[in-house]
C-alpha positions, 0 to 999 in steps of 0.5 A, spaced: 420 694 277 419 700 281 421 701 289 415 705 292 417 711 296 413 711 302 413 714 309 408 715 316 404 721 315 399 723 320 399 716 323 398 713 316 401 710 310 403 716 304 406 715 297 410 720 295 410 717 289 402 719 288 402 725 294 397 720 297 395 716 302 394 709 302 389 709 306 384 713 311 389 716 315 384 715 322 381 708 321 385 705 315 382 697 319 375 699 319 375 703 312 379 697 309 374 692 312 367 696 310 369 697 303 372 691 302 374 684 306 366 684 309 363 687 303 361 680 300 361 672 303 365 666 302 358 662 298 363 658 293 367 651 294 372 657 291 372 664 292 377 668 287 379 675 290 383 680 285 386 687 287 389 692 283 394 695 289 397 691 294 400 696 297 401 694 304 397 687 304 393 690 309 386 688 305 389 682 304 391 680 310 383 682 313 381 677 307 385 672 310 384 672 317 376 672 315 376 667 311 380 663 316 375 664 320 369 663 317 371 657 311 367 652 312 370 644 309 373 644 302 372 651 301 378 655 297 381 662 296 385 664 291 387 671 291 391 676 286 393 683 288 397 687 282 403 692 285 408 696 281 410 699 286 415 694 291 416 695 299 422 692 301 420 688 307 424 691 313 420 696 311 413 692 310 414 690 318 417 697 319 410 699 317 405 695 320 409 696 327 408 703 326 400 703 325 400 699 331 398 693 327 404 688 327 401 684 333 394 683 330 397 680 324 403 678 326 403 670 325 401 671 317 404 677 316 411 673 318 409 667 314 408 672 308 415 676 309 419 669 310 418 668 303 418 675 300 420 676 292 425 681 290 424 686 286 423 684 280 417 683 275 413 675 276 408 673 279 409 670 285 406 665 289 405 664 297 401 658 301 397 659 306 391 654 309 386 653 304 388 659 300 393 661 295 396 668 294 399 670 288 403 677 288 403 680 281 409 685 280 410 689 275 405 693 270 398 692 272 396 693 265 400 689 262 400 684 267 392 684 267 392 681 259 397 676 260 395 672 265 389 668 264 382 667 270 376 669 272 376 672 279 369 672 283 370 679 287 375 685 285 378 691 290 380 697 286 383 700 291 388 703 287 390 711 289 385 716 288 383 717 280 385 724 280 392 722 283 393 715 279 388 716 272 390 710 268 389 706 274 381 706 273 382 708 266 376 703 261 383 699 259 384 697 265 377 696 266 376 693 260 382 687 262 378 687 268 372 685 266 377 679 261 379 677 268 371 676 271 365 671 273 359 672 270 356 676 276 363 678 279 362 684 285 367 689 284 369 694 291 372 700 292 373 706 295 372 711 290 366 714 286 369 717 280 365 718 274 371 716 270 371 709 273 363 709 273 363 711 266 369 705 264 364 700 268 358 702 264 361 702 257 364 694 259 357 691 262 358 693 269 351 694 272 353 701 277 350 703 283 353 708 288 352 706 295 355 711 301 361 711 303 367 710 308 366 717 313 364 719 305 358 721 302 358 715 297 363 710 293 362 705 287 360 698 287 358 694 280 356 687 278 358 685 271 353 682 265 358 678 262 362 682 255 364 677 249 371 677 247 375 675 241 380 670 243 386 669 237 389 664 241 384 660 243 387 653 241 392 654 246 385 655 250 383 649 256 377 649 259 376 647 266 373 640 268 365 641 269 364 635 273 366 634 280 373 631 281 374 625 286 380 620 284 385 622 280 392 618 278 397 619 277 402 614 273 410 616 275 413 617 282 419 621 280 419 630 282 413 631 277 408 626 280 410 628 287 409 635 286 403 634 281 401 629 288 402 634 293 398 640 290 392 636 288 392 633 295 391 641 296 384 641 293 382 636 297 382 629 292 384 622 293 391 621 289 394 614 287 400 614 284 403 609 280 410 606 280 412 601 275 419 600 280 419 597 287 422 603 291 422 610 289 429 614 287 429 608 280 430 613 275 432 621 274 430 623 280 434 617 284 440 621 284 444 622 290 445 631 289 442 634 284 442 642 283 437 647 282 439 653 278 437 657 272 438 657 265 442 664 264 440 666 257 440 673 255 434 677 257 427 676 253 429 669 250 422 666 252 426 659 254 430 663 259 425 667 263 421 661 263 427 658 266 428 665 271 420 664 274 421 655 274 428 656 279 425 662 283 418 659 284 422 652 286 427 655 291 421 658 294 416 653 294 421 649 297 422 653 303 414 654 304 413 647 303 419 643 306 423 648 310 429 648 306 434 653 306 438 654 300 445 655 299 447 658 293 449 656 287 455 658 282 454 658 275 460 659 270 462 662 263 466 657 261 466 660 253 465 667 249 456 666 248 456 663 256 460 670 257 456 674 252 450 672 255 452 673 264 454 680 261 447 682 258 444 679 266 448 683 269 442 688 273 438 681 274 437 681 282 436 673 282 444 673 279 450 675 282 455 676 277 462 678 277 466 677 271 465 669 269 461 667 275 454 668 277 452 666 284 444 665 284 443 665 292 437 662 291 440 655 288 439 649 292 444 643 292 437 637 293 438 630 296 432 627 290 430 622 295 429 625 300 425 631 297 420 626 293 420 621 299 418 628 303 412 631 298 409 624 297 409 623 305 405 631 306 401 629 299 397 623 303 396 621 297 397 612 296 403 609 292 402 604 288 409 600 287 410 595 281 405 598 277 408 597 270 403 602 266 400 598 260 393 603 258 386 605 260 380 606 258 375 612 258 368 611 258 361 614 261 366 619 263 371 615 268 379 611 267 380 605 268 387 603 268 390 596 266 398 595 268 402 589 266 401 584 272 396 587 276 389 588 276 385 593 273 383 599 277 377 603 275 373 609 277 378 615 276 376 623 274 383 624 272 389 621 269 396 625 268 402 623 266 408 624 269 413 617 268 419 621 264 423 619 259 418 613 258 412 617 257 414 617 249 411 609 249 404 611 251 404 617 246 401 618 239 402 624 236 405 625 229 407 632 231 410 632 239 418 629 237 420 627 244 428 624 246 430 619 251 437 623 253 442 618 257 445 621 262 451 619 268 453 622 273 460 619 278 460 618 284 467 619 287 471 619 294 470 627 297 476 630 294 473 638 294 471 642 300 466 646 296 459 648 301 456 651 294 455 648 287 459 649 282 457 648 274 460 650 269 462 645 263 461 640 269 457 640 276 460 638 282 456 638 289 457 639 296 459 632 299 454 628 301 456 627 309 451 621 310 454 618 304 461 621 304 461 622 296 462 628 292 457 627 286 459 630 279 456 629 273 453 629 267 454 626 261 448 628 256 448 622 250 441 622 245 443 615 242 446 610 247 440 607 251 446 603 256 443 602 262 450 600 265 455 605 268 460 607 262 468 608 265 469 613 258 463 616 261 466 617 268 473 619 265 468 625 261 464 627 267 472 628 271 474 632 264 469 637 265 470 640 272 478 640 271 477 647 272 475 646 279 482 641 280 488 641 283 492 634 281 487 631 286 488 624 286 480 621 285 477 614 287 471 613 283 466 610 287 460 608 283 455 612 279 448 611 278 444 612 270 438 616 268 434 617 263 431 624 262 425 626 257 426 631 253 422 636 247 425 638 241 424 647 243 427 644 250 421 647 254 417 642 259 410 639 257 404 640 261 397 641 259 391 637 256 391 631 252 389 634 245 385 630 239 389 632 233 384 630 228 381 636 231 386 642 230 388 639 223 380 640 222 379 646 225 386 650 225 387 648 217 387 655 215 391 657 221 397 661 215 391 666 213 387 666 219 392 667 225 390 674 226 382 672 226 378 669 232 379 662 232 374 656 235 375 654 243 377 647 243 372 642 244 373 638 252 378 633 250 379 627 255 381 629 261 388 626 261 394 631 262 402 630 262 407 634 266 412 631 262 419 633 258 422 637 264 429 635 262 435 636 267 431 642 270 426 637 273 426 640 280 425 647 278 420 646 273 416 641 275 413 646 280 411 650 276 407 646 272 404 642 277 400 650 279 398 648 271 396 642 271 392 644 277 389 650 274 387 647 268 383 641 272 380 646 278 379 653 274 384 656 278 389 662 277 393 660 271 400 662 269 403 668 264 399 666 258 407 665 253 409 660 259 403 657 258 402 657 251 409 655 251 408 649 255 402 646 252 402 640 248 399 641 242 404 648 241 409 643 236 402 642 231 400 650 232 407 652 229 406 647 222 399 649 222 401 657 223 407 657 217 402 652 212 406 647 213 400 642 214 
């Protein structure tokens, strides 16, 4: 990630970088609002906005204010801007202060800075009323053919082509193009042949119109291109029907979260609990830690994890107005060692030596922080709802539970119960684990205001409890629901590099079972048919590299499941998934996806031939 080199010239934003202004030097309000933020309407129930040069975020920022002003109920925006170039953000109000634009945008200019990335490549997302932006940094290149949506308006509001040539290069634009609607509208600035000959060769229609204090500018309309799709059984079409009742079955981390972003698209939530109160199973703990694995740079499972824990820590403070306190991590052997050494440039971890401190890691009360989202989702909680099964017929579930009545008329299940899910599913090739884990409660004995985790974990005391969690035993085999004393002595045995001839009290402990993959990656996405993939996918050793058949639309039926000890991190984000797999949002970066998806186990047999 490049830092930009910026400065105020003639009372305008000028790139060093590019010897170019960011925009009209005299009226950069007015020239941004003619070329882009009044040069379409909001028509839809949604509206997808993409730019290629967030810069400032001034186009943004316009964008906002205007759809705030003018949506009308249950619209929706979604808005990805690309930057390569990073803006510290003292520098960003610096900026607009200077323009004399600071007051005019002050409400959602500090809302976006309070959450403000590092600078670091990812795609970064904010909440606002209604509208969701995702910061894409890093190559716009690269970032365009990893990340999967269909945006209904583009601002190419890059530099000028002379000055800036790849940004309006018929690569670019043809990753454009992947990324757009039929009929998607494409504004900007510029009237350059090299762009006007890249719309055309990707079934743009051109048209010059005037311009901005210019004589003209480029504005297209695109005709709709096919694509070759290798991947496309990673592939999940978005529903085609409209979505008014969805359940959700589990009230931990996973159905909380997964509640209150649908309560985002304006849908009724019932959420089904088989306990008679919240915080029963895993996410019932008194503490818990939200940390990231460290794990060498470019190991998928690791940047996964990286983009769960930022994403978390950051939904948290926009969400529920945490702070956090940090976290350290510990080496505490020579491939740990190994690997904080190879991180040692990552911004998001602080090494020195053997420790690591994430600043952005939290110390969570579980409880407390699922108690909160539910109550902001409004979704209704449904408890002593044992899950039994469903049925699915002209096109709605309905829901049988142990004890209870049947309830019916539902768009959407998904699934989100933990370590129990693995009685409700079927798949020959999706090897799930129910891991027994217990953590100790033990009479404050260490005054630590971080947490610290090493071989072992010890939180903050817990002052309305007056007890210090430590934990957790990892066991695959033992399914005992009761507290183990050798489990206890275990757990103490892990942080005694944290002791000093403490004399503890164990008070208590609490048992909880976490669901697990056999690669360790959360599962999130679409129940899949497997006769399907054996059918289609047979070949899949000698045709891989071949486009292959888009999946037919399965029964919409979806999981966030398998999060493991890291639930609070990645449930977050797979929430965005589930989602963006319902309402045909936006999604993640395509390996995390692919990653994440629930018929990945089969694909991988299918990939060596060993079907």
């Amino acid at each position: 990630m490049k830092k930009a080199n910026i400065i105020i010239k003639n009372n305008a934003p000028f790139s060093l970088d590019f010897d170019d202004y960011y925009f009209n030097s005299s009226d950069g309000l007015s020239e941004s609002k003619f070329i882009y933020t009044n040069a379409f309407d909001f028509e839809n129930k949604q509206t997808i906005v993409a730019e290629l040069g967030f810069g400032i975020g001034l186009n943004f920022f316009l964008t906002l204010k205007r759809f705030l002003k003018e949506k009308k109920h249950n619209q929706r925006l979604f808005y990805l801007s690309f930057e390569n170039f990073y803006i510290e953000k003292d520098k960003l109000r610096e900026i607009y202060k200077k323009l004399g634009f600071y007051e005019k945008f002050e409400e959602v200019l500090e809302q976006f800075l309070n959450f403000y990335p590092p600078c670091k490549d990812g795609v970064y997302r904010f909440y606002f009323q209604d509208c969701f932006l995702d910061l894409v940094l890093g190559d716009a290149k690269e970032n365009l053919q990893i990340l999967d949506f269909k945006a209904n308006i583009w601002y190419l509001d890059g530099f000028s082509p002379s000055k800036n040539q790849d940004m309006f290069d018929n690569n670019i634009i043809n990753n454009v193009a992947k990324n757009s609607k039929i009929n998607a509208k494409i504004l900007t600035f510029s009237s350059a042949s090299v762009l006007k000959k890249a719309l055309i060769n990707n079934n743009f229609q051109v048209q010059k119109i005037k311009g901005f204090r210019k004589r003209e500018m480029i504005q297209a309309i695109f005709n709709g291109l096919e694509f070759e799709d290798k991947f496309a059984y990673f592939n999940t079409p978005s529903l085609k029907k409209e979505i008014q009742k969805i359940a959700i079955i589990g009230a931990g981390i996973a159905g909380a979260s997964m509640a209150y972003e649908l309560s985002l698209r304006n849908v009724q939530v019932d959420v089904f609990e088989k306990e008679n109160s919240l915080g029963k199973g895993a996410s019932g703990n008194i503490n818990g830690i939200l940390s990231s694995l460290i794990l060498k740079p470019d190991v998928l499972l690791g940047e996964f994890s990286q983009y769960a824990f930022l994403e978390a820590s950051r939904f948290y403070r926009q969400i529920l107005n945490l702070t956090p306190q940090g976290v350290y991590e510990f080496a505490h052997n020579e491939l740990m060692q190994e690997r904080f050494d190879s991180q040692k440039d990552n911004v998001l971890f602080e090494i020195i030596n053997n420790q690591a401190f994430l600043k952005d890691g939290f110390c969570i009360k579980p409880q407390e922080l699922v108690k909160t989202l539910l109550q902001k989702s409004k979704a209704r909680v449904f408890f002593e709802y044992e899950f039994k099964d469903y049925s699915y017929k002209n096109e709605k579930f309905s829901l049988n539970f142990n004890n209870q009545k049947i309830l019916k008329d539902y768009d959407v299940l998904i699934y989100a119960q933990g370590a129990d899910v693995k009685n409700f599913l079927e798949y020959k090739y999706m090897k799930l684990s129910s891991v027994r884990g217990q953590c100790t409660h033990l009479k404050p004995f260490l005054k630590n205001p971080h947490a610290l985790s090493s071989k072992g974990y010890i939180c903050p005391i817990n002052e309305e409890l007056n007890l210090q969690l430590i934990g957790a035993s990892y066991d695959r085999l033992n399914q005992d629901t009761t507290l183990l004393k050798n489990d206890d002595l275990q757990n103490i045995e892990n942080v005694k590099e944290f002791l000093h001839d403490e004399n503890l009290e164990i008070m208590g402990g609490k048992v909880g079972f976490r669901s697990y993959s056999s690669d360790r990656f959360a599962i999130a996405g679409q129940a899949y048919d497997e006769n399907f993939y054996m059918q289609n996918y047979k070949a899949l050793l000698w045709h891989k590299n071949k486009n292959q058949v888009i999946p037919n639309d399965f029964i919409p039926l979806y999981f966030s499941i398998a999060h493991g000890s890291r639930a609070f991190a990645s449930a977050i984000v797979c929430a965005r998934v589930m989602s963006s797999l319902i309402f045909d949002e936006p999604r993640i970066k395509k390996e995390f996806l692919y990653a994440l998806h629930p018929a990945r186990f089969l694909i991988r047999k299918l990939k060596k031939g060993l079907i």
